[in-house]
ChimeraX commands (.cxc) that place a marker at each C-alpha (Angstrom):
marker #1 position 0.00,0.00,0.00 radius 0.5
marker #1 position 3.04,2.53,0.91 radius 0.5
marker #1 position 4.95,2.15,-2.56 radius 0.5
marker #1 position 2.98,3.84,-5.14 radius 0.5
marker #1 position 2.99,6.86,-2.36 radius 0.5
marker #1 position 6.48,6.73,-1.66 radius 0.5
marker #1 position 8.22,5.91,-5.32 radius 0.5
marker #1 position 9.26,8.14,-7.83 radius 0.5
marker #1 position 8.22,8.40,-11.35 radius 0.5
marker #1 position 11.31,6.34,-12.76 radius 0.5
marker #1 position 12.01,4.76,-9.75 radius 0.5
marker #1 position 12.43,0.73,-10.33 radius 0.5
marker #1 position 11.74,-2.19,-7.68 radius 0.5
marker #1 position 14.89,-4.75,-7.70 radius 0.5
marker #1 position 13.65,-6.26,-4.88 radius 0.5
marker #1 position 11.06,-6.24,-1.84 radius 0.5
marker #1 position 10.98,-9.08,0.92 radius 0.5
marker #1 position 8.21,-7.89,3.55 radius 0.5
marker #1 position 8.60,-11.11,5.53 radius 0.5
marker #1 position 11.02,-11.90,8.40 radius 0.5
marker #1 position 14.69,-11.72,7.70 radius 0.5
marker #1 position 16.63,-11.21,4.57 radius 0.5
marker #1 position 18.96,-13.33,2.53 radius 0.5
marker #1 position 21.95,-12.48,0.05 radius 0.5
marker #1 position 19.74,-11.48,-2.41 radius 0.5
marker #1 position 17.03,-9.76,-0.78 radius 0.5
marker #1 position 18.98,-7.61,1.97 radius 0.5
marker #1 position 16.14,-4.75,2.96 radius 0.5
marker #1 position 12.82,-4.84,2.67 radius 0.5
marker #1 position 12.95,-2.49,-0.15 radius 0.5
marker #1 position 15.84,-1.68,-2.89 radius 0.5
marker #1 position 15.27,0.14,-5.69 radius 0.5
marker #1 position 17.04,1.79,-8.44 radius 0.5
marker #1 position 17.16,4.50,-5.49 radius 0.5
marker #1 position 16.60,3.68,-1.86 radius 0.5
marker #1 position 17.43,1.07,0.38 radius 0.5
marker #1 position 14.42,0.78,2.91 radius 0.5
marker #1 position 13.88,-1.12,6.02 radius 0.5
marker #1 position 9.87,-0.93,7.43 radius 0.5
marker #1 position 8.95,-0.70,11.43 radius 0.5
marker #1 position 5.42,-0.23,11.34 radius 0.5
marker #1 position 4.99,-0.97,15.23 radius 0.5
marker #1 position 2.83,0.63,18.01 radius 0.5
marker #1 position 5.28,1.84,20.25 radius 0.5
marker #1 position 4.45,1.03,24.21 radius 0.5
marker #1 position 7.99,2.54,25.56 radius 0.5
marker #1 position 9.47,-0.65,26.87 radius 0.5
marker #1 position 9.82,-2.69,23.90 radius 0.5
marker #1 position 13.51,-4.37,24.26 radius 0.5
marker #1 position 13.28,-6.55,21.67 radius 0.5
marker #1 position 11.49,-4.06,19.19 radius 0.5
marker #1 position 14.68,-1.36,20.29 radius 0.5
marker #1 position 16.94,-4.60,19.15 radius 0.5
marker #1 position 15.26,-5.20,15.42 radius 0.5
marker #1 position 15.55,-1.01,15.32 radius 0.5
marker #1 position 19.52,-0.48,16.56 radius 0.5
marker #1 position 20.29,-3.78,14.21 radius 0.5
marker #1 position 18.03,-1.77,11.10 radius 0.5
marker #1 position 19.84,1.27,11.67 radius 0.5
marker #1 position 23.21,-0.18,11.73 radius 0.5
marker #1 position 22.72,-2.41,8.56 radius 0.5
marker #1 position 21.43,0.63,6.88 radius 0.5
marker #1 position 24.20,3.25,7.81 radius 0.5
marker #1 position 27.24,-0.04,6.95 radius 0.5
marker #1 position 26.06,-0.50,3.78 radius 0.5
marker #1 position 28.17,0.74,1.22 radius 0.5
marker #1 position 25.69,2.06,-1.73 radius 0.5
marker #1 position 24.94,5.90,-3.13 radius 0.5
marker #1 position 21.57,5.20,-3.13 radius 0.5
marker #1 position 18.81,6.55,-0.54 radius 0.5
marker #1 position 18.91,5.03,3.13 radius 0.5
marker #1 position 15.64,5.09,4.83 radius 0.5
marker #1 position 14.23,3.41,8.03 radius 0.5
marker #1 position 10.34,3.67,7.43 radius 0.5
marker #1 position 8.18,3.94,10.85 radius 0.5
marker #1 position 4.59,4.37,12.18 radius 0.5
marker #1 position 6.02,6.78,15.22 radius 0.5
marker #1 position 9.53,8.07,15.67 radius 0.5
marker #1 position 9.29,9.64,19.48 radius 0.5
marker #1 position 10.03,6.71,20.85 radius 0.5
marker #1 position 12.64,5.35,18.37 radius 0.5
marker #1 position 14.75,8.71,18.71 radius 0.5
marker #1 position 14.20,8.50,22.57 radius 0.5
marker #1 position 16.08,5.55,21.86 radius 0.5
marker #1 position 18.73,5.63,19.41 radius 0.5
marker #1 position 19.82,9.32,21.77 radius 0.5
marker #1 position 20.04,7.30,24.67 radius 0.5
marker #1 position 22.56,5.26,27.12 radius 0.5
marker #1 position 21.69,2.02,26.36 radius 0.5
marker #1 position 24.41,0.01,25.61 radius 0.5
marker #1 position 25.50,-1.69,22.42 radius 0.5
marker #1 position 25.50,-4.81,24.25 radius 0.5
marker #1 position 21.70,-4.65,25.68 radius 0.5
marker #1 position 21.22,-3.21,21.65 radius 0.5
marker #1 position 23.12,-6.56,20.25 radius 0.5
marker #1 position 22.74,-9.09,23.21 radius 0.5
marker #1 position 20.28,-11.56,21.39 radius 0.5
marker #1 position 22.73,-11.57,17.75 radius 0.5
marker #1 position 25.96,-12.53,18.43 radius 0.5
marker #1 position 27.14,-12.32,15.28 radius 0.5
marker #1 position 25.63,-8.60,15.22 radius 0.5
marker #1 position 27.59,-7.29,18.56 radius 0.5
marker #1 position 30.83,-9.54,17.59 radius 0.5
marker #1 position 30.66,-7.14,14.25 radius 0.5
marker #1 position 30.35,-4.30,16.04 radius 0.5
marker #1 position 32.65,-4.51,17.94 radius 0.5
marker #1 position 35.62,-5.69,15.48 radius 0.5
marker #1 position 34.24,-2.39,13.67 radius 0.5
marker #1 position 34.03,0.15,16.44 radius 0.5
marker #1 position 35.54,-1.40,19.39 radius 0.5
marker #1 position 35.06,2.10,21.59 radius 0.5
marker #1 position 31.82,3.19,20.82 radius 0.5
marker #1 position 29.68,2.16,24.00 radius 0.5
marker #1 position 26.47,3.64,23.19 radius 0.5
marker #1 position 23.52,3.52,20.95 radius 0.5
marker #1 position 23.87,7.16,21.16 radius 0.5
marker #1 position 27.16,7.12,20.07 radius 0.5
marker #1 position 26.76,5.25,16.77 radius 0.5
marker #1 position 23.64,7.44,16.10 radius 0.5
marker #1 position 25.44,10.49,16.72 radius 0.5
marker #1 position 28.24,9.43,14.38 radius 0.5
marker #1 position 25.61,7.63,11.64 radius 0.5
marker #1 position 22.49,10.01,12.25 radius 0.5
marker #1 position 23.10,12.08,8.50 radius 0.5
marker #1 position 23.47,8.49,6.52 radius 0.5
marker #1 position 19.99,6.89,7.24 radius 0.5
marker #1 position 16.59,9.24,6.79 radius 0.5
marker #1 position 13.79,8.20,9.17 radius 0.5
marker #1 position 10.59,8.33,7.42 radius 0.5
marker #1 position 7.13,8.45,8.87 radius 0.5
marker #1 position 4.46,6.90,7.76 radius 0.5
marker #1 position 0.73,7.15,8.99 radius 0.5
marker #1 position -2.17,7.76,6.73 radius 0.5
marker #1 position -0.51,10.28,4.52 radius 0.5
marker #1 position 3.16,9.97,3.35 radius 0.5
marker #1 position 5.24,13.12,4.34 radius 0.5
marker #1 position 8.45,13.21,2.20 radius 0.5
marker link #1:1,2 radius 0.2
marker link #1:2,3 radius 0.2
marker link #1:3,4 radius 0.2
marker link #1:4,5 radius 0.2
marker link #1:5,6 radius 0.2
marker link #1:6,7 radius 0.2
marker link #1:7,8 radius 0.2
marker link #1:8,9 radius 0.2
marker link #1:9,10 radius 0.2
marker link #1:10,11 radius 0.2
marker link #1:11,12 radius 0.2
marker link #1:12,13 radius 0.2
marker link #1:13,14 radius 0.2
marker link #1:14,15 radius 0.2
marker link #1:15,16 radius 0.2
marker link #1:16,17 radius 0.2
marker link #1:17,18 radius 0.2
marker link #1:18,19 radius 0.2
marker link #1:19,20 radius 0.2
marker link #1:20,21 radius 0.2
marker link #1:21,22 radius 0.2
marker link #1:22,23 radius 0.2
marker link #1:23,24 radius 0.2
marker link #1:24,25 radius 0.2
marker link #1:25,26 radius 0.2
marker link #1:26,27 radius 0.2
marker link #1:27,28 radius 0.2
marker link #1:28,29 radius 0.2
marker link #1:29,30 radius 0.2
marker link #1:30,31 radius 0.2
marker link #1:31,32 radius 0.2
marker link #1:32,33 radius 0.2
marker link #1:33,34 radius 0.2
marker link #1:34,35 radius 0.2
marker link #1:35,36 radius 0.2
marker link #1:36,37 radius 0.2
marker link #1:37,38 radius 0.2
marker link #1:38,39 radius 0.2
marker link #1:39,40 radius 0.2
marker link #1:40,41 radius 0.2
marker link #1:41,42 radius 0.2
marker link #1:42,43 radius 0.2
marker link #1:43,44 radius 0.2
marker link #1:44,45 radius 0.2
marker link #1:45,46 radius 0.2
marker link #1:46,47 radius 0.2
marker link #1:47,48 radius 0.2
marker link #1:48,49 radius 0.2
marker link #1:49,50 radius 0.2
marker link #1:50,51 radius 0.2
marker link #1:51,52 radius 0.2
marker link #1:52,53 radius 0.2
marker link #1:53,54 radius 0.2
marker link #1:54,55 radius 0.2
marker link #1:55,56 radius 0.2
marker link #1:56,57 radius 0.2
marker link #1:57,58 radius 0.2
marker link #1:58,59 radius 0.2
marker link #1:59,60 radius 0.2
marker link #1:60,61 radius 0.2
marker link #1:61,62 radius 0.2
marker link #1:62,63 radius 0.2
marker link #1:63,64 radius 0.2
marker link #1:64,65 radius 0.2
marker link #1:65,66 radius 0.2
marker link #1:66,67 radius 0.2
marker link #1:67,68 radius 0.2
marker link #1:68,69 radius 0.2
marker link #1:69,70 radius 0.2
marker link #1:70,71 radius 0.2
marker link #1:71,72 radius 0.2
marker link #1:72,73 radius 0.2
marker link #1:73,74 radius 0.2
marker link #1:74,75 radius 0.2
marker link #1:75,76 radius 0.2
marker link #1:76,77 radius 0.2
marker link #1:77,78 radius 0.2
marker link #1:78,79 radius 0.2
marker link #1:79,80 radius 0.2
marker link #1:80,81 radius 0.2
marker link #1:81,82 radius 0.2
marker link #1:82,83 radius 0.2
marker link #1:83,84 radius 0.2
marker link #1:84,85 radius 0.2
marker link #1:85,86 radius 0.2
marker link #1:86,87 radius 0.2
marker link #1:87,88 radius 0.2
marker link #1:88,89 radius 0.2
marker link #1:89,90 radius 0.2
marker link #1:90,91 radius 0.2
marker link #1:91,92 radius 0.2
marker link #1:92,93 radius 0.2
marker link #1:93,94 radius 0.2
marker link #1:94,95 radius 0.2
marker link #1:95,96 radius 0.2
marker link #1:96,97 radius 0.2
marker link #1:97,98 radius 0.2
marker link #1:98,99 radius 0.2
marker link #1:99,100 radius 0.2
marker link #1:100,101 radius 0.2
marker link #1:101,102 radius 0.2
marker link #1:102,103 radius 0.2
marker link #1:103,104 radius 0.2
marker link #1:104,105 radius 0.2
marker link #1:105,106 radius 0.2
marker link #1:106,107 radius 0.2
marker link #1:107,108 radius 0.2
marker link #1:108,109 radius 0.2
marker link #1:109,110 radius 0.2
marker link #1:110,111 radius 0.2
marker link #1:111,112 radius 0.2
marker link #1:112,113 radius 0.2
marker link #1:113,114 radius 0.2
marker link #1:114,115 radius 0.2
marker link #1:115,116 radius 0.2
marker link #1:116,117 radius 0.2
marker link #1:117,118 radius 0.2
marker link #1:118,119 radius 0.2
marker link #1:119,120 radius 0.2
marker link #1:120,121 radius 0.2
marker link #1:121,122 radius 0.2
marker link #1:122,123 radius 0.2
marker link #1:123,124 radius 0.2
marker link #1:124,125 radius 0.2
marker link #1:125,126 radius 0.2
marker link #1:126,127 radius 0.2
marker link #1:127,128 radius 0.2
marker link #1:128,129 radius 0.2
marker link #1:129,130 radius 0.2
marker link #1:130,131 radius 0.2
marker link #1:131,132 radius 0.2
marker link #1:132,133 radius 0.2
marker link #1:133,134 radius 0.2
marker link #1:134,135 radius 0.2
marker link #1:135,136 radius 0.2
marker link #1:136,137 radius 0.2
view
């Protein structure tokens, strides 16, 4: 329902996986011949660990990836998810359930200690988007 709102005229799907996870060949929810997109459409409740996890790990794929094209992180909400990614918490409470994930991490940024950290360093390379019953660009 959100692409013909969001995509521009000449803009050309390579590849959309909506379901859980992602593969080799279908890394974000969304590529295009512009954007890389990740989607969050969540009702935020404030204490949503796991939820803060699946956002810090978005983020993070989204700001590493190497690509000219368009970074966006696509959410319902965003008061809660920039509560978040300008706080304390710790890399390791952000990574604790992906091994893999924090063991990356840290090999790539062995003194950053916070999710506000990273954020502050990343913030200009991924757009947040909001999306409720109108798309605002």
């Amino acid at each position: 329902m959100l692409l013909p709102d969001i995509l521009e005229e000449d803009e050309i799907v390579t590849s959309l996986s909506l379901g859980a996870g992602s593969s080799e060949t279908k890394r974000f929810d969304l590529e295009t011949s512009h954007r890389v997109a990740e989607f969050t459409f969540i009702e935020w409740t404030g204490s949503d660990n796991t939820r803060w996890q699946k956002i810090f790990k978005d983020f993070y794929r989204l700001a590493e990836f190497d690509t000219k094209k368009s970074k966006e992180l696509w959410l319902t909400d965003d008061a809660y998810v920039l509560k978040y990614l300008r706080s304390g918490s710790s890399i390791r409470s952000a990574t604790h359930k992906h091994r893999d994930f924090w063991e990356n991490f840290l090999t790539k940024y062995p003194a950053i200690k916070t999710v506000r950290d990273y954020y502050r360093m990343r913030e200009d390379a991924v757009k947040i988007k909001l999306y409720s019953q109108r798309v605002r660009r």
